[in-house]
C-alpha positions, 0 to 999 in steps of 0.5 A, spaced: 800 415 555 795 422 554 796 428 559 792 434 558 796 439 561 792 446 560 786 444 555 792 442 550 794 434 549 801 433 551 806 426 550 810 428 556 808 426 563 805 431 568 811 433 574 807 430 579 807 423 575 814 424 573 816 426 582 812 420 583 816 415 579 822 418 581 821 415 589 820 409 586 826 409 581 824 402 578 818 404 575 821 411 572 825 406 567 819 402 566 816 408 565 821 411 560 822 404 556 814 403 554 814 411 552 819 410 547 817 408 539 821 403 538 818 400 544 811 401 543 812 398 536 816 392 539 810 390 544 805 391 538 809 386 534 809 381 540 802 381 542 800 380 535 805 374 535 801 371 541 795 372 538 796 368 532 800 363 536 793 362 539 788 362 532 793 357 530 793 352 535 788 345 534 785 341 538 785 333 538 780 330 534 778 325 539 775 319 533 781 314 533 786 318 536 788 323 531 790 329 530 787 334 526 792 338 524 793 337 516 800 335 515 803 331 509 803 324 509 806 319 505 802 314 502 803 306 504 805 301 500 801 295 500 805 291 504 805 297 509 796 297 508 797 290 509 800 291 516 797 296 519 790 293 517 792 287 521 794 291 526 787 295 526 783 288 525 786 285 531 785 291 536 779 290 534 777 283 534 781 284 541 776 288 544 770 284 542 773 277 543 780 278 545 783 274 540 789 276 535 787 272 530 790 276 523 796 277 520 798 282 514 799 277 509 792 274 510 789 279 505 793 284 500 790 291 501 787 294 495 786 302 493 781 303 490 779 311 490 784 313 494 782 309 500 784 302 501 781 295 502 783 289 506 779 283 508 773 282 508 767 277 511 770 269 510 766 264 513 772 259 513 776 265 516 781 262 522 778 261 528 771 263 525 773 270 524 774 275 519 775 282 518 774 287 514 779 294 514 779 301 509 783 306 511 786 312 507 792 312 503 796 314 508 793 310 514 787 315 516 781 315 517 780 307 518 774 303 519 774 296 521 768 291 522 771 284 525 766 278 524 766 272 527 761 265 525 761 258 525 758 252 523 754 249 530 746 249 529 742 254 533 736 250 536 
């Protein structure tokens, strides 16, 4: 705190602000804790951290319930691909039909420029559905089509 005392600045406290905080004996520790350097150097330091704190938090991605933050993922095998791209095109079909008709050992995931592919339009599909799945390496960013056909005429 800045007084001027007498046209000169001073780091001391006027008497008047000193016998004020005396009849409140808390404020007068509080006073003379946050007039020290080291506490001065302390709030600084902690208030920097809060705010860095803050500029690093992220937010939810809301496409398909992942999360943006960058983290390191490990890549799946093609057996994993296979599993989760089944799991993705029953949930899938699920919504549209409410049928569960895949299984991971349907199709084998294949990467191709780091993206997997499982699937694909099969008219002779079980039940009359196929599905198609890509995804990333590491199970992000997936992308499903699930198709249904038969084999009756439409007049």
């Amino acid at each position: 705190m800045l007084v001027v005392n007498g046209g000169g600045p001073s780091r001391l406290p006027s008497r008047r602000l000193v016998a004020t905080a005396a009849e409140n004996g808390k404020l007068v520790a509080c006073f003379r804790i946050m007039t020290t350097k080291p506490s001065r150097i302390l709030l600084a330091v902690i208030a920097g951290w809060l705010l860095s704190q803050l500029g690093c938090a992220r937010s939810l991605s809301p496409s398909a319930g992942q999360s943006s933050q960058v983290t390191a993922r490990r890549v799946l095998s093609s057996k994993e691909a296979s599993e989760l791209a089944a799991r993705l095109a029953n949930e899938q079909c699920q919504r549209q039909y409410r049928k569960r008709p895949f299984s991971g050992d349907q199709h084998s995931a294949v990467l191709l420029d780091g993206l997997y592919h499982w699937g694909g339009l099969d008219v002779g599909g079980v039940g009359g559905f196929s599905a198609l799945v890509t995804f990333r390496q590491d199970g992000s960013e997936p992308h499903v089509e699930v198709y249904y056909s038969n084999d009756s005429v439409m007049k």
